[in-house]
C-alpha positions in Angstrom: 177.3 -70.4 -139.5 177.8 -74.0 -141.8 175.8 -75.4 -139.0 173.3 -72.8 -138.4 172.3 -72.8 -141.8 172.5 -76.3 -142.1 169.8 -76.4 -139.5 167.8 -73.8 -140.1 167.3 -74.9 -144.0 166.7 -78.8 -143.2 163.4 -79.9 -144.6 162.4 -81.2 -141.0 162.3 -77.8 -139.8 161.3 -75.7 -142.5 157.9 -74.3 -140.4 159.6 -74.3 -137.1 160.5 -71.5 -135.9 164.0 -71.1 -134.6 166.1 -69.4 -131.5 169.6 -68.0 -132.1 171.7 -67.3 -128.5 174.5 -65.2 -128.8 176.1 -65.5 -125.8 178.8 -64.0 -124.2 178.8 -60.8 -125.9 181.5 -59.8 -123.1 183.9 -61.9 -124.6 183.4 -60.1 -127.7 183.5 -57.1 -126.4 187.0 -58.3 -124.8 187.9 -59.1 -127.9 187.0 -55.9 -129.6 188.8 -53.7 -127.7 191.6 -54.9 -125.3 192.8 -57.6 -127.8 192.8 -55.8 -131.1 190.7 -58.3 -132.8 188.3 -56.3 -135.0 185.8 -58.2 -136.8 187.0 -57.1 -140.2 189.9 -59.6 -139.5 187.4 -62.8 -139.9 184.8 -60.6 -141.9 186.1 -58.2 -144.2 182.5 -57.4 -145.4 181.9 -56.0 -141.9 180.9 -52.3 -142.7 181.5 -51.0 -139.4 183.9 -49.2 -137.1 186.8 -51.4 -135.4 186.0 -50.8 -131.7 182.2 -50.6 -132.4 181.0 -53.8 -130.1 177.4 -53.3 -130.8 177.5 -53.0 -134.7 179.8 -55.7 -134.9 177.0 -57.8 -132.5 174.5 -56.9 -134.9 176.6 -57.5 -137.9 177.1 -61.2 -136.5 173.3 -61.5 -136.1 172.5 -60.3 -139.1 174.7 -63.0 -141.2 173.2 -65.4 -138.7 169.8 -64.8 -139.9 171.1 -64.3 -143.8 171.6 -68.0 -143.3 167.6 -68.6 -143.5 166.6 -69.6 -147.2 162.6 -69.2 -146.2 161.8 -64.9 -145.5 159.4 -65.8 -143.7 161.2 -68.4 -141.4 160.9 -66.7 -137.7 164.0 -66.9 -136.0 164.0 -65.1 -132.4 168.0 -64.1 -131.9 169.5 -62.4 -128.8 172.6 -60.9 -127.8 173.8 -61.1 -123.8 176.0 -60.9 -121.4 175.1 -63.9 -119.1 173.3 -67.1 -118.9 170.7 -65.9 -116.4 169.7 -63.4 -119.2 169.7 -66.2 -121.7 166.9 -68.4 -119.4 165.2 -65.6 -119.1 164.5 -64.5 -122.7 164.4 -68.5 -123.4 161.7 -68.6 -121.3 159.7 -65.5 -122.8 160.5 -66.8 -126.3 159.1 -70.0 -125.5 156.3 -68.8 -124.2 155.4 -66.9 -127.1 155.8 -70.2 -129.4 153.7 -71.6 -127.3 151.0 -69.0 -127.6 151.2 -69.0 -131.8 150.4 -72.4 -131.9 148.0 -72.3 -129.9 146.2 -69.8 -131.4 146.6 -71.2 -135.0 145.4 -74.4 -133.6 142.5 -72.2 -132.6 142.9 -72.9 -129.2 142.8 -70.0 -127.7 
């Protein structure tokens, strides 16, 4: 997260948006609930329930984005399973970016 926020408060990229993958979310989930390693272990702020995989995914995005200094700093974030998911939204998110700056270049 050192590096994360590192990046995503640099004076280079303070108007550019940004794209957080969390990949892997099987792993995780692996993790979670065969292994016994609850995310209260490394975070003991974590508010939710030990086996919970999906609040402790969102808990984990949610101090991702906490990293940003500027509110209004966009940052896309998504949670998967797979690569093949991750092009996918990749490709959506880009697209959008793509279509912002166009239209505040008045381009479109």
């Amino acid at each position: 997260m050192k590096l994360f926020s590192s990046v995503c408060n640099n004076v280079f990229f303070q108007s550019t948006s940004l794209i957080l993958f969390l990949n892997k979310i099987n792993l995780l989930q692996e993790k979670i609930l065969h292994l016994g390693r609850h995310l209260r272990l490394s975070f003991p702020q974590y508010p939710g329930a030990d086996c919970d995989v999906g609040a402790a995914a969102r808990c984990i995005t949610s101090l991702f984005l906490s990293c940003s200094e500027t509110p209004q700093k966009l940052i896309y974030h998504h949670v998967s399973t797979d690569t093949c998911s991750v092009q996918g939204v990749f490709h959506v998110v880009t697209d959008t970016i793509v279509q912002e700056n166009l239209e505040a270049a008045a381009l479109l």
